[in-house]
C-alpha positions as CSV (number, residue, x, y, z in Angstrom):
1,X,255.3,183.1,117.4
2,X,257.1,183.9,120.9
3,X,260.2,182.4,121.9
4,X,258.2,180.9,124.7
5,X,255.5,179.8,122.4
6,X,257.5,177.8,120.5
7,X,259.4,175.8,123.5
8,X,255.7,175.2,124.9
9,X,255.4,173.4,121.0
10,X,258.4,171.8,121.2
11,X,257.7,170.3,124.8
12,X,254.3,169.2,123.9
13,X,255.3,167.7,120.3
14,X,258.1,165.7,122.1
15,X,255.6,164.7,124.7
16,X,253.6,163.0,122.2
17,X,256.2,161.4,120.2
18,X,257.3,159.9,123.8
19,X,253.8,159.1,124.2
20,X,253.2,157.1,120.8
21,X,256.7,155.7,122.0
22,X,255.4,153.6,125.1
23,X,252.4,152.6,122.7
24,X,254.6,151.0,120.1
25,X,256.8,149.5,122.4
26,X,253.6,148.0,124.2
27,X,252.6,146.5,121.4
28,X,255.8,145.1,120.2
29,X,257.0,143.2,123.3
30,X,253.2,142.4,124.2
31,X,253.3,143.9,128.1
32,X,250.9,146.6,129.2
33,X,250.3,149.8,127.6
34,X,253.6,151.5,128.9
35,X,254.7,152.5,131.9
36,X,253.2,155.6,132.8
37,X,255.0,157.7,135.6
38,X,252.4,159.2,137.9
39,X,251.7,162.2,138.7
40,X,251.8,162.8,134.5
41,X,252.6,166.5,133.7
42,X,251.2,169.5,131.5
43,X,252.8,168.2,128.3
44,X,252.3,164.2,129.0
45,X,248.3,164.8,129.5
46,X,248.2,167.2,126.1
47,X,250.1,164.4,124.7
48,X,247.2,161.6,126.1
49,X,244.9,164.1,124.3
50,X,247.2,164.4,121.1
51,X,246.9,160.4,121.1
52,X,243.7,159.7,122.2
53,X,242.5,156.4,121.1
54,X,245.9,154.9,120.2
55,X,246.8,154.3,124.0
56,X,244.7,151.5,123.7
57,X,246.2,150.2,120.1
58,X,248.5,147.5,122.1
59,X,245.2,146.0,123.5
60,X,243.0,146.1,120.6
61,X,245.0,144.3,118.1
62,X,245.5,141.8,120.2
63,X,249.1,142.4,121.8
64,X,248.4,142.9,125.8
65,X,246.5,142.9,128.1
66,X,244.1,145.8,129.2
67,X,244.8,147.9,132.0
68,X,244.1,151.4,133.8
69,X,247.0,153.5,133.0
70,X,245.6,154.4,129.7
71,X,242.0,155.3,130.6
72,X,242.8,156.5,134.0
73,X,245.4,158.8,131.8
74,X,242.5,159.6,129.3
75,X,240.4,160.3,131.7
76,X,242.7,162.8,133.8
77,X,243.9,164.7,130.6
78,X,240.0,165.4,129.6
79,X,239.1,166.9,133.1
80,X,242.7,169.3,132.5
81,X,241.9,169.6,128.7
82,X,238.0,169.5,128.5
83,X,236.4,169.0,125.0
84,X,235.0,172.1,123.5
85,X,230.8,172.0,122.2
86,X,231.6,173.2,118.7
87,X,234.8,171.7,117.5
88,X,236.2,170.8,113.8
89,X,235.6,167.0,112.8
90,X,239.1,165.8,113.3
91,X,238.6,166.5,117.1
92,X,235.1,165.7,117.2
93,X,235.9,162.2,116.3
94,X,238.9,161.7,118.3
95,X,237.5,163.1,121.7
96,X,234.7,160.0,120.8
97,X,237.2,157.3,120.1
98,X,239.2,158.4,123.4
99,X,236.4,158.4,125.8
100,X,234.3,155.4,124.5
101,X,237.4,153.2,124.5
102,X,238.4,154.7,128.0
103,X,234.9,153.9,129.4
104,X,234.9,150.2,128.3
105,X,238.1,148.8,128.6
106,X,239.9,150.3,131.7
107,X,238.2,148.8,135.4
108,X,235.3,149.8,136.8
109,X,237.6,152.3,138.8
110,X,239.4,153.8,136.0
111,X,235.3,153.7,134.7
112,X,234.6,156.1,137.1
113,X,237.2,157.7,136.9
114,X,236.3,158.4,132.7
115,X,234.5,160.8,131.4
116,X,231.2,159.2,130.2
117,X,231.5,158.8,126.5
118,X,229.4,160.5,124.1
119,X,227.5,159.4,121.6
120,X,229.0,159.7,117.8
121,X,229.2,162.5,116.1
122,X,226.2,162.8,113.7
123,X,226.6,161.2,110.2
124,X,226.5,164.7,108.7
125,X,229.8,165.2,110.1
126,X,231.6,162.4,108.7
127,X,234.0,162.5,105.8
128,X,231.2,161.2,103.5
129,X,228.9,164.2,103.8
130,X,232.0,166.7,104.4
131,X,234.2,165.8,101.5
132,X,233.2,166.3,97.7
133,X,235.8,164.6,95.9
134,X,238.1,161.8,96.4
135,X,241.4,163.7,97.1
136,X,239.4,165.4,100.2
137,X,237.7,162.8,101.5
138,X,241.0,160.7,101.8
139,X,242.8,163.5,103.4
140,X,240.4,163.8,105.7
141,X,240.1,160.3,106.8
142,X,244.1,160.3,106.8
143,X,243.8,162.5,110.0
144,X,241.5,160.1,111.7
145,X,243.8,157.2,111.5
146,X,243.9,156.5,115.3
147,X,240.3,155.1,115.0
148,X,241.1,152.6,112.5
149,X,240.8,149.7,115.0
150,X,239.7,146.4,115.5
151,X,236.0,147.0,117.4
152,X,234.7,150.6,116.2
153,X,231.2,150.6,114.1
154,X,230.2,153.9,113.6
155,X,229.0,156.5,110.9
156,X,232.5,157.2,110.2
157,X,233.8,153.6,109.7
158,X,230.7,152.8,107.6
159,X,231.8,156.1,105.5
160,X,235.1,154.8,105.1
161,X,233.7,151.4,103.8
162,X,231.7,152.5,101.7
163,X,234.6,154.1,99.9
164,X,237.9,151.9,99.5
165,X,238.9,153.5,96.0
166,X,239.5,156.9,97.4
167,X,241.4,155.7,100.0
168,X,243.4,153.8,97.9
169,X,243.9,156.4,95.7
170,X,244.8,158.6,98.5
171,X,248.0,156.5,99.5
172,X,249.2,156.2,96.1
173,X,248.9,159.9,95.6
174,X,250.8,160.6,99.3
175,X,253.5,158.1,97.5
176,X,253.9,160.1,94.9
177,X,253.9,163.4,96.8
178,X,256.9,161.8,99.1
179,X,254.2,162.7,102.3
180,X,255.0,159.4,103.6
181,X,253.3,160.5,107.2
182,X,249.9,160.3,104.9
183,X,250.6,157.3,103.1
184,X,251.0,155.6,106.4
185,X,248.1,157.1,108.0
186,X,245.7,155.5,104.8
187,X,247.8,152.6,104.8
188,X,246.7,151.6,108.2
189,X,242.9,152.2,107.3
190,X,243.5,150.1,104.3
191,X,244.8,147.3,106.5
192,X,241.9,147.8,108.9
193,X,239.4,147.5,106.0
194,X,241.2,143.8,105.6
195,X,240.7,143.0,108.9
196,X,237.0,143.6,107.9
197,X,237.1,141.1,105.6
198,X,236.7,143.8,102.2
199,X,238.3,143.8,98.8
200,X,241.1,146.5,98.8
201,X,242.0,147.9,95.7
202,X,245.5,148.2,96.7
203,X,248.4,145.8,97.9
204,X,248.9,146.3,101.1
205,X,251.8,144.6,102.1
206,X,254.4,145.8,99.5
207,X,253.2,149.6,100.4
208,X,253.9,148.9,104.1
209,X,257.4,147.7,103.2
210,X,258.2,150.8,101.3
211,X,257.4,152.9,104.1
212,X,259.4,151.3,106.5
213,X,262.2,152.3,104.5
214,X,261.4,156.0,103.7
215,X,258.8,157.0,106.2
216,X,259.3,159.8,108.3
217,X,260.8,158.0,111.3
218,X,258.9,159.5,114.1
219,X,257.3,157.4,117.3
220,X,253.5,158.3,115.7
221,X,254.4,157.0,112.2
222,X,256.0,154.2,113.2
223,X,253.4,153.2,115.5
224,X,250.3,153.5,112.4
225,X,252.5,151.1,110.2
226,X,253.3,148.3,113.3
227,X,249.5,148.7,113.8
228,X,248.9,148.5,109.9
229,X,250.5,145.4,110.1
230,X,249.2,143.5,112.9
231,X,245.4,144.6,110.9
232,X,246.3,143.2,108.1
233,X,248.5,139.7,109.1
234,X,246.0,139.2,112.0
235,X,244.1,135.7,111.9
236,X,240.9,134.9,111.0
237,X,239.5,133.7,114.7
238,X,240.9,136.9,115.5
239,X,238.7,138.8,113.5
């Protein structure tokens, strides 16, 4: 990797940690979903990219109000960064989340403005059909924790109902492997499967305490576990 290469990293990662920052301040003090300084550059719309769904974390669970920033930002960052046709699941699912959640919750401007969203990937390309064994499937659903929100019903959600043992297993695992960004990432789908009223094999509560204490520290972890637990302490008529 290139000298230059590796700055471009640096300035997009720190983007996106900035990024995730506005989110969970959002949805700490309840206001909008962060101030967004227009026009947003190079690294801030790879980092609306990076984020994708999460932009609109602060307003799903319930901690602000809507507004246009985020999808007017989603919606800018696509037409710069424009989804590929054949791309891995990981992306396939994100780019969904991003744009369906940008198309329905920002104005009718920012609307326009958005991309029109497309429809799901196919259920052959969720974790369920890609993954053989637990260990995989959890890994893979780890990376799709910005879609573990209040709202979504889709083959991937349904996949990740249909098996709360492996995710279970998966965070304990991440524990015990000290890869507390993972634990946190199934953690926060565990929550989200509380908010949907299922049995989870697993406390959650104790778990998000622990990695308050040893997780990683960065804006995008901290942000899973704040919206880990406002899933899982939200209230009934909430649900």
């Amino acid at each position: 990797m290139s000298v230059t290469d590796a700055t471009v990293r640096a300035e997009y990662g720190a983007a996106v940690e900035r990024m995730a920052g506005r989110a969970l301040d959002a949805l700490r003090d309840g206001g909008g979903t962060g101030a967004l300084s227009w026009p947003l550059s190079r690294a801030e719309l790879a980092a609306v990219r990076v984020l994708g769904a999460d932009l609109f974390a602060p307003h799903l669970v319930g901690a602000s109000v809507p507004g246009d920033d985020a999808a007017l930002a989603v919606a800018e960052a696509y037409q710069l960064f424009p989804p590929q046709p054949e791309c891995d699941l990981v992306t396939a699912w994100h780019d969904w989340a991003a744009r369906a959640l940008s198309a329905h919750i920002g104005s009718a401007e920012a609307g326009q403005a958005a991309t029109v969203p497309p429809e799901p990937p196919p259920p052959a390309r969720t974790p369920d059909a890609d993954a053989g064994g637990w260990r995989q499937r959890a890994s893979a659903v780890a990376r799709l924790a910005p879609l573990a929100l209040p709202g979504f019903d889709s083959p991937l959600h349904q996949a990740v109902r249909a098996h709360p043992l492996a995710l279970a297993r998966g965070a304990v695992r991440a524990m015990l492997r000290r890869d507390h960004r993972t634990a946190a990432r199934l953690t926060r789908w565990l929550a989200w499967l509380h908010y949907t009223h299922m049995s989870v094999p697993l406390e959650i509560a104790p778990l998000l305490a622990r990695l308050r204490q040893v997780g990683d520290g960065s804006a995008r972890t901290r942000l899973d576990l704040a919206v880990a637990e406002r899933l899982l302490h939200a209230h009934p008529e909430d649900r």
